[in-house]
KEKE-3310 file (N, C-alpha, C; in steps of 0.2 Angstrom, whole numbers, plus 5000, padded with zeros to 4 digits):
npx = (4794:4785:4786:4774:4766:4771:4771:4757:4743:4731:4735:4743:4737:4728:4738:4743:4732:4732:4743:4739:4727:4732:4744:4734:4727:4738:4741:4728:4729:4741:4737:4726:4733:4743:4739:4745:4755:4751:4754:4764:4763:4757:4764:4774:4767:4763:4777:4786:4777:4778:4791:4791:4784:4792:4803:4794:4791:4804:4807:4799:4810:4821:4813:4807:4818:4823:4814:4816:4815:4815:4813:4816:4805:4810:4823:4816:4807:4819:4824:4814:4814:4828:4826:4817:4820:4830:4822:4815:4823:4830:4820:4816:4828:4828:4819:4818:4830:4826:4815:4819:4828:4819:4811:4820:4831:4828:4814:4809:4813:4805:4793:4797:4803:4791:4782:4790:4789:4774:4778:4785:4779:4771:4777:4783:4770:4765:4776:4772:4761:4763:4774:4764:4756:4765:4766:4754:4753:4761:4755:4743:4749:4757:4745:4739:4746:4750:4737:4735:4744:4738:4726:4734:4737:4727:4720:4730:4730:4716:4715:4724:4716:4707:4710:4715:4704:4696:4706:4702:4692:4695:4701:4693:4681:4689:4691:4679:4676:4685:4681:4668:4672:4681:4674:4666:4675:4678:4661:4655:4663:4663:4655:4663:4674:4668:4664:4679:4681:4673:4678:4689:4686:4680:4690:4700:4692:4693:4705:4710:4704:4711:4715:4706:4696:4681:4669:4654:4639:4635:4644:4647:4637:4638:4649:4644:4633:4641:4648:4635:4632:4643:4640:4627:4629:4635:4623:4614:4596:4593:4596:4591:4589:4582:4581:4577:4581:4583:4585:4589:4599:4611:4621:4629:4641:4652:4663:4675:4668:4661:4648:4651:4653:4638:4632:4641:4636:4624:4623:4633:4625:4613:4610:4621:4621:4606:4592:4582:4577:4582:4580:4589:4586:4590:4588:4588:4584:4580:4580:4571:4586:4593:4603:4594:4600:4597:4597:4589:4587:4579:4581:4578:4578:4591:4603:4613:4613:4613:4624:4634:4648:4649:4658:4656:4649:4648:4662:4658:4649:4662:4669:4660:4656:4669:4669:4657:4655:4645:4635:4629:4622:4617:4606:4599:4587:4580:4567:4553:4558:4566:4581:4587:4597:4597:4607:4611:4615:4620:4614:4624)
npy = (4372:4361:4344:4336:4327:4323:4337:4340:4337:4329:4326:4319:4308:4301:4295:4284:4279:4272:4264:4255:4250:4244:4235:4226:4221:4218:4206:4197:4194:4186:4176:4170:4164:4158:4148:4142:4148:4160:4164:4169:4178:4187:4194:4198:4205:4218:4221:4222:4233:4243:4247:4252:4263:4270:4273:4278:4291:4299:4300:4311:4322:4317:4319:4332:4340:4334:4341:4353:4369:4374:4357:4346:4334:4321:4320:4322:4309:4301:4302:4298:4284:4281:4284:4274:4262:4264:4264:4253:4244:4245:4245:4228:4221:4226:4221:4209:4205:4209:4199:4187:4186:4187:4176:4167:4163:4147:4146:4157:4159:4150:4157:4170:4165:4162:4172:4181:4188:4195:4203:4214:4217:4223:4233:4242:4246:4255:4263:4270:4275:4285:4293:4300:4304:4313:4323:4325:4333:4342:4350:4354:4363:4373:4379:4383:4391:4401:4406:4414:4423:4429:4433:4443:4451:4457:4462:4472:4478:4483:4491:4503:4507:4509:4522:4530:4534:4539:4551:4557:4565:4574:4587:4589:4593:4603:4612:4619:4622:4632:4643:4645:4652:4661:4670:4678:4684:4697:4703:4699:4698:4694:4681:4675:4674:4664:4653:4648:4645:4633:4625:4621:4612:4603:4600:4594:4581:4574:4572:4566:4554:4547:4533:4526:4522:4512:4523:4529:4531:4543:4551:4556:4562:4571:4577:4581:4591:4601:4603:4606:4618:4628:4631:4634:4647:4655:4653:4658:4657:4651:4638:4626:4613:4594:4583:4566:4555:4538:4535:4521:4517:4528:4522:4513:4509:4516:4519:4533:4547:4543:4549:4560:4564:4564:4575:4586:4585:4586:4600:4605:4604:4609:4622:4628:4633:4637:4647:4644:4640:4628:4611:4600:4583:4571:4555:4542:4526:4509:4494:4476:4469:4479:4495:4509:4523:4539:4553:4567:4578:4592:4601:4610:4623:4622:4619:4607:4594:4587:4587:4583:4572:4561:4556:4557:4550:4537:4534:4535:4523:4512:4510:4506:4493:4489:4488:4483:4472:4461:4464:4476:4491:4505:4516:4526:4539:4551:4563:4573:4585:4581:4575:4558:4547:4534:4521:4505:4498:4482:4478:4475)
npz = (4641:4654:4661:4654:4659:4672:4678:4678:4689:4683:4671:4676:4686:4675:4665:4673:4676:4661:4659:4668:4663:4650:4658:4664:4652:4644:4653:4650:4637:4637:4646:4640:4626:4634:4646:4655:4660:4671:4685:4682:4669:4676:4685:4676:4669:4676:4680:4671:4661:4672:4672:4658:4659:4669:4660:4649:4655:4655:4641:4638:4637:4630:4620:4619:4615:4604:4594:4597:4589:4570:4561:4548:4541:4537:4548:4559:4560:4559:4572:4579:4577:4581:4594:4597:4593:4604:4616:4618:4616:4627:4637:4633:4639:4652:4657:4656:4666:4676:4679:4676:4687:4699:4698:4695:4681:4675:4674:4671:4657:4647:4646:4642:4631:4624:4622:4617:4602:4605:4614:4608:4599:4606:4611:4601:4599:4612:4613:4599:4606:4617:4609:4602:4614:4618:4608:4604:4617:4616:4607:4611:4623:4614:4608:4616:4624:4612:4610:4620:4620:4609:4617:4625:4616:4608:4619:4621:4610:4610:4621:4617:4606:4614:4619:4609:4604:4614:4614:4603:4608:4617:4613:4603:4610:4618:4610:4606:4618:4621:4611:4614:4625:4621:4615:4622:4630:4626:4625:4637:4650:4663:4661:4655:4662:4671:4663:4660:4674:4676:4665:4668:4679:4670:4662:4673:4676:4665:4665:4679:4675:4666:4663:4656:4666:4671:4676:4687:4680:4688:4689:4676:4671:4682:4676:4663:4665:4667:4656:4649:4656:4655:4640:4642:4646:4637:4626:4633:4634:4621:4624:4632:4643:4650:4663:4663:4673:4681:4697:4703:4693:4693:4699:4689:4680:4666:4652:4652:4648:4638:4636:4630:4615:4611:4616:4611:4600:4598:4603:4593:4581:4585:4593:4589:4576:4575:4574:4584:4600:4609:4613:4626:4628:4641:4645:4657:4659:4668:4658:4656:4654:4650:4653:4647:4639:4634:4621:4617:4604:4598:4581:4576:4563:4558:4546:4547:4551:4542:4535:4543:4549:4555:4565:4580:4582:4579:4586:4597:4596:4591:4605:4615:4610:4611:4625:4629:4621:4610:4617:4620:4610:4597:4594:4583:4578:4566:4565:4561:4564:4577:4581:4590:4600:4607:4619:4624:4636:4645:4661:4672)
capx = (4788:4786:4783:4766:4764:4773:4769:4751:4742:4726:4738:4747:4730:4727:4745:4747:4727:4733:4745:4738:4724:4740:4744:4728:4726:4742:4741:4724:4732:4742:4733:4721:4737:4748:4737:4749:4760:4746:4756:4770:4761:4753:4767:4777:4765:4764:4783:4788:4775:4781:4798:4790:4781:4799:4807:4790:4792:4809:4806:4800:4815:4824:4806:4808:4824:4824:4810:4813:4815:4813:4817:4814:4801:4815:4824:4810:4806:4823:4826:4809:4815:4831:4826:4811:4826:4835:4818:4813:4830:4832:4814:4817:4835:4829:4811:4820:4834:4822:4811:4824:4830:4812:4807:4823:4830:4825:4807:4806:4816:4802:4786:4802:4802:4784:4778:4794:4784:4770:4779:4790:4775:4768:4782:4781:4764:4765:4780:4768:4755:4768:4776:4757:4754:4769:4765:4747:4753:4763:4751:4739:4754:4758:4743:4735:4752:4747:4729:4736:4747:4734:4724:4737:4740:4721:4721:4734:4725:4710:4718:4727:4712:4702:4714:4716:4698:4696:4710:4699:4685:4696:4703:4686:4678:4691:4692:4673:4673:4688:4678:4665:4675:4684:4668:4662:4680:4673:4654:4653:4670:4661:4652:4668:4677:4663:4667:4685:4680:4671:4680:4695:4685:4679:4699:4702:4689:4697:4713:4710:4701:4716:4717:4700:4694:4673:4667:4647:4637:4631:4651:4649:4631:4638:4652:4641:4632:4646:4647:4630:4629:4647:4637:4620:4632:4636:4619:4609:4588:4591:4599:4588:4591:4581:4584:4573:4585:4580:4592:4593:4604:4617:4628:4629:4649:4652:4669:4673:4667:4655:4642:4652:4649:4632:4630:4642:4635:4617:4625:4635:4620:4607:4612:4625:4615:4598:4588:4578:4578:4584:4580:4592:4581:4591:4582:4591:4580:4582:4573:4573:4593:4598:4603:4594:4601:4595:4600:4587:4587:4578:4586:4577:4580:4598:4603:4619:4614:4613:4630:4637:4653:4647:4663:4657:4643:4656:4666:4651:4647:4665:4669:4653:4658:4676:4668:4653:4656:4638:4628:4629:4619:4616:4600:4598:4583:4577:4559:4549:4563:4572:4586:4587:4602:4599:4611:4607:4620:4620:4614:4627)
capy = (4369:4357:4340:4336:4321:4327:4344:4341:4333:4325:4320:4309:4300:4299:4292:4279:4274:4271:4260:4249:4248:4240:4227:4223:4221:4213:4198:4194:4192:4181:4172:4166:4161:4152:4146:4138:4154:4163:4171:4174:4183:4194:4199:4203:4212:4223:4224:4225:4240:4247:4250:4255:4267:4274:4276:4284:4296:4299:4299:4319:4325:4319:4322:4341:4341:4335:4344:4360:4373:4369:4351:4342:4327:4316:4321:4321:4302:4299:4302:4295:4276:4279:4284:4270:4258:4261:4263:4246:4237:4245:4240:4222:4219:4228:4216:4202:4204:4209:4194:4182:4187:4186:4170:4162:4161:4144:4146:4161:4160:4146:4161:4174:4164:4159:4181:4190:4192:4198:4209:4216:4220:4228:4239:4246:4251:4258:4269:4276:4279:4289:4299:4304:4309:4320:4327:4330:4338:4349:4355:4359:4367:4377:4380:4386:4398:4405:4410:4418:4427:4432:4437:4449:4457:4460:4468:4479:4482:4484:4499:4507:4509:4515:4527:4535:4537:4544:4556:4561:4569:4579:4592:4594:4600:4609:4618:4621:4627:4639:4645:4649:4657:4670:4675:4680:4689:4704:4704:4698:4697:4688:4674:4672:4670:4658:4647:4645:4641:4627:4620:4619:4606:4598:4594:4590:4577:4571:4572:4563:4547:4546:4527:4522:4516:4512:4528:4529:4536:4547:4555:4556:4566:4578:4582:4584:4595:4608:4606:4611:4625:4632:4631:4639:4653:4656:4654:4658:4654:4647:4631:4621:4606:4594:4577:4560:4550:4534:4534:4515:4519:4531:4521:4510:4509:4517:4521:4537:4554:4540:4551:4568:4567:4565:4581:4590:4582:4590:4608:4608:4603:4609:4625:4632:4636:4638:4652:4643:4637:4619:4609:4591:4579:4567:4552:4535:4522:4503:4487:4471:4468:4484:4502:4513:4530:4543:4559:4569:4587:4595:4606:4618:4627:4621:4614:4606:4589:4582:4588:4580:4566:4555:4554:4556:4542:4531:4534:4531:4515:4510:4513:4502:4487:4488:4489:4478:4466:4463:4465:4484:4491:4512:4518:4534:4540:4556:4561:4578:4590:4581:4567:4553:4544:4530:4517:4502:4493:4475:4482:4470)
capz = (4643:4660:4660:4653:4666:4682:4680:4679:4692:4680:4667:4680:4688:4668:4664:4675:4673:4655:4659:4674:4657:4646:4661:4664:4643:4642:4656:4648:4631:4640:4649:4634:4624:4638:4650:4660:4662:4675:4689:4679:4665:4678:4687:4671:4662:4678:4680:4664:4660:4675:4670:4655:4662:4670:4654:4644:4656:4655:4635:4636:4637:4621:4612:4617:4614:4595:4593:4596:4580:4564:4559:4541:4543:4540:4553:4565:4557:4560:4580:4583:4574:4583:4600:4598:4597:4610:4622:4618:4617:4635:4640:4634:4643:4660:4661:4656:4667:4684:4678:4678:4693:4703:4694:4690:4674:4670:4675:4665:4648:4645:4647:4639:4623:4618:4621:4613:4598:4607:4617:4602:4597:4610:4614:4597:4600:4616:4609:4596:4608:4620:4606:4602:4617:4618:4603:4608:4624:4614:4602:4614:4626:4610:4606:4623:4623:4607:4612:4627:4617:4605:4621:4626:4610:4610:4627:4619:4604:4614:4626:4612:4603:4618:4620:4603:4604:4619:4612:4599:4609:4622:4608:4602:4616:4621:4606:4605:4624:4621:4606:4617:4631:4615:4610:4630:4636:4623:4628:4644:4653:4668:4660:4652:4670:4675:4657:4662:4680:4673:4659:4670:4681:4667:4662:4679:4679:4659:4664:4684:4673:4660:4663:4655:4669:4668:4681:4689:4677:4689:4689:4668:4672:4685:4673:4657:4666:4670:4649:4647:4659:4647:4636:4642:4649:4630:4621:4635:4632:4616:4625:4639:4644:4652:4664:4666:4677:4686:4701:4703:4687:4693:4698:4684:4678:4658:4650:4655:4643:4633:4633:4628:4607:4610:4619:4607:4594:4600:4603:4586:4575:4587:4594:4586:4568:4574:4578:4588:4606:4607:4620:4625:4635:4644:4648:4659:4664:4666:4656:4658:4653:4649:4653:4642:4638:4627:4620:4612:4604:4590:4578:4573:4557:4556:4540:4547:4553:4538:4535:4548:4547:4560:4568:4587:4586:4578:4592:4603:4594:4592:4610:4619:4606:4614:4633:4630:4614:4605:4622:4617:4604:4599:4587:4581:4574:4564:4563:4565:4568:4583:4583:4596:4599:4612:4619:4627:4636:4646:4667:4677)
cpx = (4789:4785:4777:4761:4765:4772:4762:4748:4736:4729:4741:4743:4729:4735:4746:4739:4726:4738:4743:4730:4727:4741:4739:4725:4732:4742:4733:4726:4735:4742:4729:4728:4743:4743:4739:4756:4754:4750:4762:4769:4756:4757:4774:4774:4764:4772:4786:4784:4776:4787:4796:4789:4786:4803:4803:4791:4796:4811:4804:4806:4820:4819:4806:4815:4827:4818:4809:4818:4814:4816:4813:4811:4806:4820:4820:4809:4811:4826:4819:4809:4822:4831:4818:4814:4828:4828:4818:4817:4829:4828:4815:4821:4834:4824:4815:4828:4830:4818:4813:4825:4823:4810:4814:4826:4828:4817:4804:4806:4808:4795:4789:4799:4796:4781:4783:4793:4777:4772:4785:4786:4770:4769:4781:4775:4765:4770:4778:4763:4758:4772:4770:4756:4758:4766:4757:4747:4757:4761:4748:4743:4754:4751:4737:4742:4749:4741:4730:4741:4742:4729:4727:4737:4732:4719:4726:4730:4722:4711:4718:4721:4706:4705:4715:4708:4693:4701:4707:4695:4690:4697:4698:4683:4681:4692:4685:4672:4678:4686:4673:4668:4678:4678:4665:4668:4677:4664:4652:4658:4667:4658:4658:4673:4674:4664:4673:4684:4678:4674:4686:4690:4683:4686:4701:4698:4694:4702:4714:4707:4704:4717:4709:4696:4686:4674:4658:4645:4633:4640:4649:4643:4634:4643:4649:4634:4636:4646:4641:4629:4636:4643:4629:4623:4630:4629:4611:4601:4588:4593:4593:4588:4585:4583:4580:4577:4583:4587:4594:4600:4611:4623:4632:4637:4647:4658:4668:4673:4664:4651:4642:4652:4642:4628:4633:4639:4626:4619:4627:4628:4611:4608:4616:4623:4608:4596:4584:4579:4578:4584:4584:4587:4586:4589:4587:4586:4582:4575:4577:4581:4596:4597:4600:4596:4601:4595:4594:4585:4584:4582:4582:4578:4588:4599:4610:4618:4615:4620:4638:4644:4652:4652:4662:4651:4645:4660:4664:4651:4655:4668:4663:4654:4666:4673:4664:4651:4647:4633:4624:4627:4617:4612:4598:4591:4581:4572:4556:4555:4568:4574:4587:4591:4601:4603:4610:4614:4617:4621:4620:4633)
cpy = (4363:4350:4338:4333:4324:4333:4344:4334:4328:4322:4314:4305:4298:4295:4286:4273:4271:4266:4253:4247:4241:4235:4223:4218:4215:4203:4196:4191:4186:4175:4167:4163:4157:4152:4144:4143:4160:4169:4173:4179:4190:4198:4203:4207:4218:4226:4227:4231:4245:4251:4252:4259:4274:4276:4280:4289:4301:4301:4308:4324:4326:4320:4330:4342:4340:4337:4351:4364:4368:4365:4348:4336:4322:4315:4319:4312:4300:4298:4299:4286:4277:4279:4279:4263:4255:4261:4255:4241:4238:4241:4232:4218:4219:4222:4212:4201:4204:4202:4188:4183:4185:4176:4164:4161:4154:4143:4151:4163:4154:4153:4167:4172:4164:4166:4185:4191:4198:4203:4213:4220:4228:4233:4245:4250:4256:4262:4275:4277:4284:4292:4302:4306:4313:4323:4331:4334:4344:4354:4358:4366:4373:4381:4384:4395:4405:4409:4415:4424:4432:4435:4444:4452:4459:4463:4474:4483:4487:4493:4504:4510:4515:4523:4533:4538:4541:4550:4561:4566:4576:4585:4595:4597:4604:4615:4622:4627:4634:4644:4651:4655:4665:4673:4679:4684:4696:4707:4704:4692:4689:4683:4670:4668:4665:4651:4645:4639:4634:4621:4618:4614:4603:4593:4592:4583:4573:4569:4564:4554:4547:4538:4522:4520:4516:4519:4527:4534:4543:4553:4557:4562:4572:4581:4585:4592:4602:4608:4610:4617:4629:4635:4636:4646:4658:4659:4655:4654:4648:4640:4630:4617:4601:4585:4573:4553:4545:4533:4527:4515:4522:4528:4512:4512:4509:4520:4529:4542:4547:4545:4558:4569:4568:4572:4586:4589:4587:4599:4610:4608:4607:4618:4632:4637:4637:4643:4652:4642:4631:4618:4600:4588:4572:4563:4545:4531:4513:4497:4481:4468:4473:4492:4505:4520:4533:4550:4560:4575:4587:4600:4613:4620:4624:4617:4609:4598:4585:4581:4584:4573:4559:4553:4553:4551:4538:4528:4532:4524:4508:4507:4505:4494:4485:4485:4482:4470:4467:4463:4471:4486:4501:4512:4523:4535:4546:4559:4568:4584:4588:4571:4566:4551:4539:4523:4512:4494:4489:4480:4473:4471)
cpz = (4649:4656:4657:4661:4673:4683:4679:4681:4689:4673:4670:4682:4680:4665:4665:4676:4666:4656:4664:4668:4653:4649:4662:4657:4641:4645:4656:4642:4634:4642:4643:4631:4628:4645:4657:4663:4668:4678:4685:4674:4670:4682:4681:4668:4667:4679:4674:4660:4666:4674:4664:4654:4666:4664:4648:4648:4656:4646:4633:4635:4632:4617:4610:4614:4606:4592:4592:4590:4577:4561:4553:4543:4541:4544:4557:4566:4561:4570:4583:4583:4580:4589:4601:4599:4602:4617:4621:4618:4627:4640:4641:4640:4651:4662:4659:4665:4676:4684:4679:4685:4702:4701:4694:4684:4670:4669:4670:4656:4644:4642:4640:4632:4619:4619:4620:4609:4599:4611:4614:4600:4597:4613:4607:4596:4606:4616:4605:4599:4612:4617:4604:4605:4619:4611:4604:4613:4620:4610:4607:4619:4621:4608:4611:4624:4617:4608:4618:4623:4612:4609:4623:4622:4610:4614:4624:4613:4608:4617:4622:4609:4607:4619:4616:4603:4608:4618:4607:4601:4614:4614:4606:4604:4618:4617:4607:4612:4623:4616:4609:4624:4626:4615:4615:4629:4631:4625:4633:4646:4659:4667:4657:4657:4671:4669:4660:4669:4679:4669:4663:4677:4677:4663:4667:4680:4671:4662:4671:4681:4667:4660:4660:4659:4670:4678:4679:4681:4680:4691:4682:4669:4674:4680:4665:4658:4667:4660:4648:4650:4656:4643:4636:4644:4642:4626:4626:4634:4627:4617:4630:4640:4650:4655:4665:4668:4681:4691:4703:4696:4690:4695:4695:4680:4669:4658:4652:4647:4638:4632:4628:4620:4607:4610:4613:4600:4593:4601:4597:4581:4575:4588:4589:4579:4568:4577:4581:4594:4605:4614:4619:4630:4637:4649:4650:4663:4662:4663:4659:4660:4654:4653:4649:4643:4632:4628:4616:4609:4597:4589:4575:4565:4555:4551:4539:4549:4547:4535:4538:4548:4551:4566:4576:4585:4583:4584:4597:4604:4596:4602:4613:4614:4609:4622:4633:4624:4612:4611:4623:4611:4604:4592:4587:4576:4574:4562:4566:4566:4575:4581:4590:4594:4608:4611:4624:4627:4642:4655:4671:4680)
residu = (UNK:UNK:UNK:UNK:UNK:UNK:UNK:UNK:UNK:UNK:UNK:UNK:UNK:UNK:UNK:UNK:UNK:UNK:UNK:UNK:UNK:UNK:UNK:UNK:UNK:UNK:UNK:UNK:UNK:UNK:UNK:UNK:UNK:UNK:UNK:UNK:UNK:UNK:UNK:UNK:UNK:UNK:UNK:UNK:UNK:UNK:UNK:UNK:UNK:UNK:UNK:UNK:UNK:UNK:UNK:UNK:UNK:UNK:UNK:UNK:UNK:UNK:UNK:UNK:UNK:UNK:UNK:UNK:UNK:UNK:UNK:UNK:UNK:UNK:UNK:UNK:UNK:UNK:UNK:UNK:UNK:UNK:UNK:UNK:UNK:UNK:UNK:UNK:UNK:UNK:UNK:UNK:UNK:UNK:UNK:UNK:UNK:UNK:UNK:UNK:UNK:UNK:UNK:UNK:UNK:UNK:UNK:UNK:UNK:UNK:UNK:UNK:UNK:UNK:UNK:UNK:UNK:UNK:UNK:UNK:UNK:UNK:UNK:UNK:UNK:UNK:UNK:UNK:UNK:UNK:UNK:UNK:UNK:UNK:UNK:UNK:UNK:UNK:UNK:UNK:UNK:UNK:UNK:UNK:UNK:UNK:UNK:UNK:UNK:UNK:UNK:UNK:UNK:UNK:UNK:UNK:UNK:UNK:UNK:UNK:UNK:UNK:UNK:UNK:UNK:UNK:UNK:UNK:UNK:UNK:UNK:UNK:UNK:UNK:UNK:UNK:UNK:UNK:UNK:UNK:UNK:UNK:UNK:UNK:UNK:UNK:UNK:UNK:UNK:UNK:UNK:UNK:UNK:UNK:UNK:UNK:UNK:UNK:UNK:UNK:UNK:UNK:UNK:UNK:UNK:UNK:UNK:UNK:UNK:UNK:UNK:UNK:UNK:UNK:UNK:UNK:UNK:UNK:UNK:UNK:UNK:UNK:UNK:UNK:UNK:UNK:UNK:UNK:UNK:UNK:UNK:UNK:UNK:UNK:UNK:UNK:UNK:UNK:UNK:UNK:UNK:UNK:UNK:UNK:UNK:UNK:UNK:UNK:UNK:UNK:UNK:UNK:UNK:UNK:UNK:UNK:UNK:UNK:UNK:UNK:UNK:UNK:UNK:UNK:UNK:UNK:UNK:UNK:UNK:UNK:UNK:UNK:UNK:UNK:UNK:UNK:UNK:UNK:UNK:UNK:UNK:UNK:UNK:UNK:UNK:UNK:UNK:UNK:UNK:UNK:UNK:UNK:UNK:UNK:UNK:UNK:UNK:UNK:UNK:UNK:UNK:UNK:UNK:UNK:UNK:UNK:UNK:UNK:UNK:UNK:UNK:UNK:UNK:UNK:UNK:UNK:UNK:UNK:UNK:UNK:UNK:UNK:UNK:UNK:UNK:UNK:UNK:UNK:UNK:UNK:UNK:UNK:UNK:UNK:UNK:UNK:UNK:UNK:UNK:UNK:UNK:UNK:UNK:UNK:UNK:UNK:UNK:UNK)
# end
């Protein structure tokens, strides 16, 4: 660790107005108690906390130095009694000896003897207020370290996390899409061509945004659209989709593949078990603060949703609490045959 004082420029104007405080303080004491001492009490109490002011500075060096690791409070006690000592013998020696010299010694051994009580006294304090305020520059020092270190280890968290859970959803979908691609090369070889064609730009767009990085939502749209048209290859009629997009929105920055459980999550549950036609209605408009975005598909006859693990709108949830802390909020609700799942993140 630097300096506290000479390494920082608001501790030094605060430093040395801490002391021209103390002379000011001192040669009023003085003054009331030896009346007849005037200019000599005003030029010692600035030289002599001048030079004190030289050697509290100089006083950081052994404080870190017997300070650092771990040391027994008697110890500590102990280097703080002996290095208070020798500051203060030194102090005394130097201002007497420049004091005499400016003054005289017979002129000033007279002012010398009737304040080396009072200046015995008042080295002792200003001792304990400059191991104070080392020790408070240190904690804070340590204690600003610390924070910053516990910043970084939470940026690491943080990633890691986003990371494993973006890890989770690619598998899924790829499993699901090559599911659908098997089930095509027997029935109908060419829609099954045309699946691949797509799925392999849907990994290119995964693969090319492998760094987390927040992408438009109108990039996350065009690729979930290439899912859904997989997907309608597949289940032809019985899928439709439909879009209510405010285009001041699109290009509104979201993690990348946010919105991609919602969609499998409306294919697996909606789709996949129902003999009905399913329709998703995708709908982004903005409010006052936020983005809204809603996913919403009935299910039809399928008796899976209730079955369901939750794991991708976990992942949603968890995911938007990572990106946007509590400014981000996701409410699903089930009513009449269709689930809605909007999301409702902080536009800025």
């Amino acid at each position: 660790m630097k300096h506290p004082v000479l390494g920082n420029r608001a501790w030094f104007i605060f430093w040395w107005l801490a002391w021209l405080s103390l002379a000011i303080g001192q040669s009023l004491l003085f003054y009331f108690a030896y009346g007849s001492f005037v200019n000599i009490s005003i030029a010692d109490s600035v030289i002599s906390l001048l030079i004190y002011s030289g050697i509290a500075l100089s006083l950081w060096y052994p404080f870190k130095y017997f300070n650092t690791g771990p040391k027994r409070i008697l110890t500590i006690v102990s280097n703080l009694v002996i290095t208070g000592v020798i500051t203060i013998g030194l102090w005394i020696l130097v201002t007497k000896l420049v004091m005499s010299t400016a003054f005289g010694e017979n002129n000033y051994i007279l002012f010398w003897d009737s304040t080396f009580v009072y200046r015995m006294a008042s080295g002792v304090f200003i001792y304990g207020l400059i191991m104070l305020s080392y020790f408070l520059a240190e904690t804070l020092s340590n204690l600003t370290e610390k924070n910053a270190r516990e910043a970084r280890l939470e940026s690491i968290v943080k990633e890691t996390e986003l990371r494993l859970l973006r890890s989770q959803i690619n598998p899924h979908f790829l499993f699901n899409s090559l599911n659908s691609i098997s089930s095509l090369t027997i029935t109908d070889p060419e829609k099954a061509r045309e699946m691949i064609v797509k799925l392999s730009e849907l990994m290119r767009y995964s693969l090319s945004r492998k760094d987390e990085q927040p992408v438009s939502l109108r990039s996350e749209l065009e690729n979930l659209m290439l899912y859904l048209d997989i997907e309608k290859i597949r289940f032809g009629e019985r899928l439709v989709t439909e879009e209510n997009i405010e285009n001041e929105c699109l290009d509104f920055k979201i993690p990348v593949l946010l919105l991609q459980p919602l969609f499998e999550n409306a294919i697996k549950h909606g789709v996949y078990e129902s003999s009905e036609p399913i329709r998703i209605i995708t709908s982004v408009r903005r409010t006052y603060e936020h983005i809204e975005i809603t996913v919403t598909n009935n299910f039809g006859d399928s008796p899976s949703l209730s079955k369901g693990t939750g794991t991708g709108l976990a992942n949603v949830a968890r995911r938007m609490e990572l990106q946007y802390g509590k400014n981000a909020t996701m409410k699903t609700t089930k009513e009449n045959g269709t689930f809605k799942v909007s999301l409702y993140m902080p536009f800025s």
